[in-house]
C-alpha positions in Angstrom: 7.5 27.5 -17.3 3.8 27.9 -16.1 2.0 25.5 -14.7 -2.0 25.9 -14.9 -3.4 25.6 -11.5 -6.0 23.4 -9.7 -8.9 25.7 -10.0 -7.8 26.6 -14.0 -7.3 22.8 -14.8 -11.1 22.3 -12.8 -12.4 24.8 -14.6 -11.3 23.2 -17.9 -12.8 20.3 -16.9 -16.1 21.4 -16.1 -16.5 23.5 -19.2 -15.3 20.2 -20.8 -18.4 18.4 -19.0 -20.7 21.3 -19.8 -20.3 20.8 -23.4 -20.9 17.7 -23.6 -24.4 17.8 -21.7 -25.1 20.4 -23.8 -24.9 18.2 -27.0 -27.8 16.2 -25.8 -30.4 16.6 -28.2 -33.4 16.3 -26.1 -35.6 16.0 -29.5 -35.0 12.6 -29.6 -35.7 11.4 -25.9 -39.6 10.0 -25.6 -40.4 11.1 -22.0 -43.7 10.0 -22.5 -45.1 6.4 -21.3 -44.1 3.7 -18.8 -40.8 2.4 -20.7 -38.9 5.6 -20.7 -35.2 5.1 -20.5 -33.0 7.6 -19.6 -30.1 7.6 -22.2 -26.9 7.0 -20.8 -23.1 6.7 -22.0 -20.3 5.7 -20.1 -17.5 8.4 -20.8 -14.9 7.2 -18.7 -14.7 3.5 -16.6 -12.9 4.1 -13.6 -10.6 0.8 -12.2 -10.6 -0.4 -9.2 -7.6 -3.1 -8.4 -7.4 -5.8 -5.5 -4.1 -6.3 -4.6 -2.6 -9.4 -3.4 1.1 -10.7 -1.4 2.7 -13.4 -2.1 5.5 -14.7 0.2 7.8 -16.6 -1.6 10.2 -19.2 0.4 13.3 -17.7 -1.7 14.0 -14.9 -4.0 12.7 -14.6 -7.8 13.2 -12.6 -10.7 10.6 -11.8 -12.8 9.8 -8.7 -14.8 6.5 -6.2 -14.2 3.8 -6.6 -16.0 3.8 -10.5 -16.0 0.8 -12.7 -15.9 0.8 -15.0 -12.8 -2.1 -17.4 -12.3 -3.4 -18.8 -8.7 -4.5 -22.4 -9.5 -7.1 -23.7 -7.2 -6.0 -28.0 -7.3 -8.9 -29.0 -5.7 -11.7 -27.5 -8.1 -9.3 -26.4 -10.5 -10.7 -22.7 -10.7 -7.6 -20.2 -12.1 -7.4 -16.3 -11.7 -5.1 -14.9 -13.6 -3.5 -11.4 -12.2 -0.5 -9.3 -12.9 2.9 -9.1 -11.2 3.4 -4.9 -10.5 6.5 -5.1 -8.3 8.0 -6.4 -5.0 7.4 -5.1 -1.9 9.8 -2.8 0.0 12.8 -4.0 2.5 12.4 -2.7 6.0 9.0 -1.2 5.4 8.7 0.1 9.0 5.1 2.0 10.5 4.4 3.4 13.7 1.3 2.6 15.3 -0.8 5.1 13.6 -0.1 3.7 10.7 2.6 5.8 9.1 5.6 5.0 7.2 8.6 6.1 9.9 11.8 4.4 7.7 11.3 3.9 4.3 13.4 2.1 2.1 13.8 1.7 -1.8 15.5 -1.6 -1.9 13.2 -4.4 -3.3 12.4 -7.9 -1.1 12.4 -9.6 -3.8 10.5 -12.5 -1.7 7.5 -11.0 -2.0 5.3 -10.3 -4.5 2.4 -7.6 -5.4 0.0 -8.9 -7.7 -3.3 -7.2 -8.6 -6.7 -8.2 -10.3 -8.9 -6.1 -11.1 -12.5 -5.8 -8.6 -15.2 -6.6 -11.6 -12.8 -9.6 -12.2 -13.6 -11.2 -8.5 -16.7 -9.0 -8.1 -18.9 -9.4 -11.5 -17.3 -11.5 -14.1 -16.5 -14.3 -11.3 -19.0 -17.6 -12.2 -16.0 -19.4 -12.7 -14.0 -19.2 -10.2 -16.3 -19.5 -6.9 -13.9 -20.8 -4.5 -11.1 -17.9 -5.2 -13.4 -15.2 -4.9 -14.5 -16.1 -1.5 -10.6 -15.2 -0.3 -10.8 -11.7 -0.9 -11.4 -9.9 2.2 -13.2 -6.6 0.1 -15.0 -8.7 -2.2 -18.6 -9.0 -2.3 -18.3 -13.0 -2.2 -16.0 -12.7 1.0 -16.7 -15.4 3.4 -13.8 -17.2 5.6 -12.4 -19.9 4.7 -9.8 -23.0 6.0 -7.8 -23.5 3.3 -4.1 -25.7 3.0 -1.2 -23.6 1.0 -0.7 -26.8 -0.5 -4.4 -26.6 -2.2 -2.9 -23.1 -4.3 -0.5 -22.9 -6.9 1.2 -20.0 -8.1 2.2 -20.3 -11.9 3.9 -18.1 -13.9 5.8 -19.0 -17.4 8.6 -20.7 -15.9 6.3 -23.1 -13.9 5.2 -23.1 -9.9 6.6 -20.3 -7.8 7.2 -21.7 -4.0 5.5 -19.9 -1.6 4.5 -20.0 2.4 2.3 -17.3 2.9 -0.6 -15.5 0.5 -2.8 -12.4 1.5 -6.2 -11.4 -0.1 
């Protein structure tokens, strides 16, 4: 079987790219006067996630995928995210940061939830508090907070937790 290469599949894409720029009809574009707009189209969004860990006080089943809100009590702002998977057992790194053991078995104590960056970063009004957590975020600031002010909710109800990283 043969495999196209990195330079044949960049080259697709850039003939790809071409073709489209040259579709542009140019006719139609005013460049005269003080309100000329470029047009633009967006051909591709690109996603950025933030991820979060939740340390859970025991182990929990739940399936990928799932919706898991963090509840704010205080104000009562929610953000709802998406459970992707647990984290690994014995996850051990070297001082350089490299993985030296890894190991395949789930710790099923804690969880990897992400949220997408516009989410926190644009489309945020309602949730001012929660946005100030994340340590990436444009709205980062830090914060003295009580575990016991959060709530984790999925469908089955509150998930108990001791520890939660931004």
């Amino acid at each position: 079987m043969n495999f196209p290469t990195r330079n044949e599949i960049n080259t697709n894409y850039a003939s790809k790219i071409l073709e489209e720029i040259k579709s542009i009809d140019i006719d139609k574009i005013d460049f005269s006067g003080e309100d000329f707009n470029p047009i633009t189209e967006i051909k591709e969004k690109q996603s950025v996630y933030f991820w979060i860990r939740i340390y859970l006080n025991e182990e929990y089943d739940i399936e990928p995928n799932t919706d898991i809100n963090i509840k704010y009590t205080y104000s009562g702002e929610v953000l709802t995210t998406k459970f992707i998977c647990y984290s690994k057992k014995g996850l051990n790194k070297n001082m350089d940061e490299n993985i030296i053991n890894y190991n395949p078995e789930d710790d099923k104590k804690i969880l990897c939830l992400m949220v997408d960056t516009d989410r926190i970063n644009v489309n945020s009004s309602d949730i001012p508090f929660i946005r100030s957590l994340f340590k990436l975020s444009r709205f980062y600031s830090p914060q003295v907070i009580r575990l016991s002010e959060l709530e984790i909710i999925d469908s089955k109800g509150n998930i108990s937790f001791y520890d939660i990283d931004f």
